[in-house]
C-alpha positions in Angstrom: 2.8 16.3 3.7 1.5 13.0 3.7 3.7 9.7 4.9 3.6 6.6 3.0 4.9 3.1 3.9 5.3 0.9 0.8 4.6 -3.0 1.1 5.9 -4.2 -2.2 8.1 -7.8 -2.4 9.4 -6.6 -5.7 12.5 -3.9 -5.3 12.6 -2.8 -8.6 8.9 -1.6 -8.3 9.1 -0.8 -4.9 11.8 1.5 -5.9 9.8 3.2 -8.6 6.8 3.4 -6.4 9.5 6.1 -4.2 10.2 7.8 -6.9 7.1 8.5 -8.4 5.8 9.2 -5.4 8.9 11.5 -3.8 8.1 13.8 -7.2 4.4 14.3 -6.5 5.5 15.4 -2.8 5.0 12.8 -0.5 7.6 11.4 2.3 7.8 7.9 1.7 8.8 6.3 5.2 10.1 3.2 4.0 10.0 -0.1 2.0 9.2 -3.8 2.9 8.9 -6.9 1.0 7.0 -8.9 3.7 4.6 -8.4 6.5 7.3 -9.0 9.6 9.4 -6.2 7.7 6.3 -4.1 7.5 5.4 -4.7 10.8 8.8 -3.8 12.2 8.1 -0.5 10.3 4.6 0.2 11.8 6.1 -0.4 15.0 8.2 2.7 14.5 6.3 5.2 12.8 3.0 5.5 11.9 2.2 6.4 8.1 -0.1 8.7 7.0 -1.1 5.7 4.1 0.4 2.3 3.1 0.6 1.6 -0.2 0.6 -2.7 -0.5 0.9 -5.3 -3.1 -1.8 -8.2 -2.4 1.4 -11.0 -3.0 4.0 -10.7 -0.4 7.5 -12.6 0.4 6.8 -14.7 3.3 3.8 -16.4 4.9 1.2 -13.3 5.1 -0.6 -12.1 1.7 -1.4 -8.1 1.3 -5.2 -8.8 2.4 -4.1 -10.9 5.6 -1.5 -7.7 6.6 -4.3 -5.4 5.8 -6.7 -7.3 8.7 -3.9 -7.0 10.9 -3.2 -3.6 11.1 -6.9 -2.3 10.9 -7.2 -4.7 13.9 -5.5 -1.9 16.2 -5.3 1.0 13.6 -7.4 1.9 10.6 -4.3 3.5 8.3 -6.0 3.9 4.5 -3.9 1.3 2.2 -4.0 1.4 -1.4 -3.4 -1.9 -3.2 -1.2 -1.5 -6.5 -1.9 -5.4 -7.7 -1.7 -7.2 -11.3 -4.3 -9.7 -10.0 -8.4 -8.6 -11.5 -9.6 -12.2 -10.1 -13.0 -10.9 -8.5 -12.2 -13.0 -5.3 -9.0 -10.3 -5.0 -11.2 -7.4 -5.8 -14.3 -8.6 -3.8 -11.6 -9.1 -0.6 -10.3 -5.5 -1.4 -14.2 -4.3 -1.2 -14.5 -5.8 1.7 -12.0 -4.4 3.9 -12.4 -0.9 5.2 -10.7 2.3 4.2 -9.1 0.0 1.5 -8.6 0.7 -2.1 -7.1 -0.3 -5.5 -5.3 0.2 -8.3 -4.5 -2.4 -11.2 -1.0 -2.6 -12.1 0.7 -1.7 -14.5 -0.1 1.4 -12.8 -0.4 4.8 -14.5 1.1 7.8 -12.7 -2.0 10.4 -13.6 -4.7 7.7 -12.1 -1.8 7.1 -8.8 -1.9 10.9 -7.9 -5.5 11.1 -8.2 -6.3 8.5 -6.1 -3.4 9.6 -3.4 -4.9 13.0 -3.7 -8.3 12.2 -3.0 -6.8 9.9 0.3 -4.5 13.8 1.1 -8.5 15.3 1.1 -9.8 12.5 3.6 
């Protein structure tokens, strides 16, 4: 079974995120709304796969987290984001073993894209 850590500053979604993803099989690991709380997280387990939202509580963004952590460990994350500006999505392209989704997101399209990441 796959681990998932979701980064996600908004609990309602976060929450949903779980849930969808708890139904299609997955262990989710944990929640955070900011990069210290995600970081605290990392530091204690190591997912499988984050899913991350590209605007965060506190002074770190999605994309700056996402350098971070493939600094010292090159965890797949999927970005769920409501932002299509093409500097987002050209920063997303940019970063590798990085992927997204636009929000609102649709639950076929989120377990095809988590299965293909269960196949890598």
């Amino acid at each position: 079974m796959k681990k998932i850590l979701i980064i996600e500053d908004e609990a309602i979604i976060s929450f949903s995120y779980r849930l969808q993803l708890e139904r299609m099989g997955f262990e989710v690991l944990g929640t955070a709304k900011s990069a210290d709380e995600a970081e605290a997280l990392l530091h204690q387990e190591r997912p499988d796969l984050i899913i991350m939202d590209i605007y965060l509580k506190g002074v770190k963004n999605g994309l700056e987290l996402a350098q971070e952590i493939h600094a010292s460990d090159p965890i797949p994350i999927l970005f769920l984001t409501a932002s299509t500006r093409p500097d987002v999505v050209d920063a997303i392209g940019r970063l590798k073993g990085c992927h997204y989704l636009s929000k609102p997101i649709n639950s076929d399209s989120l377990e095809d894209v988590l299965q293909r990441f269960a196949r890598e």
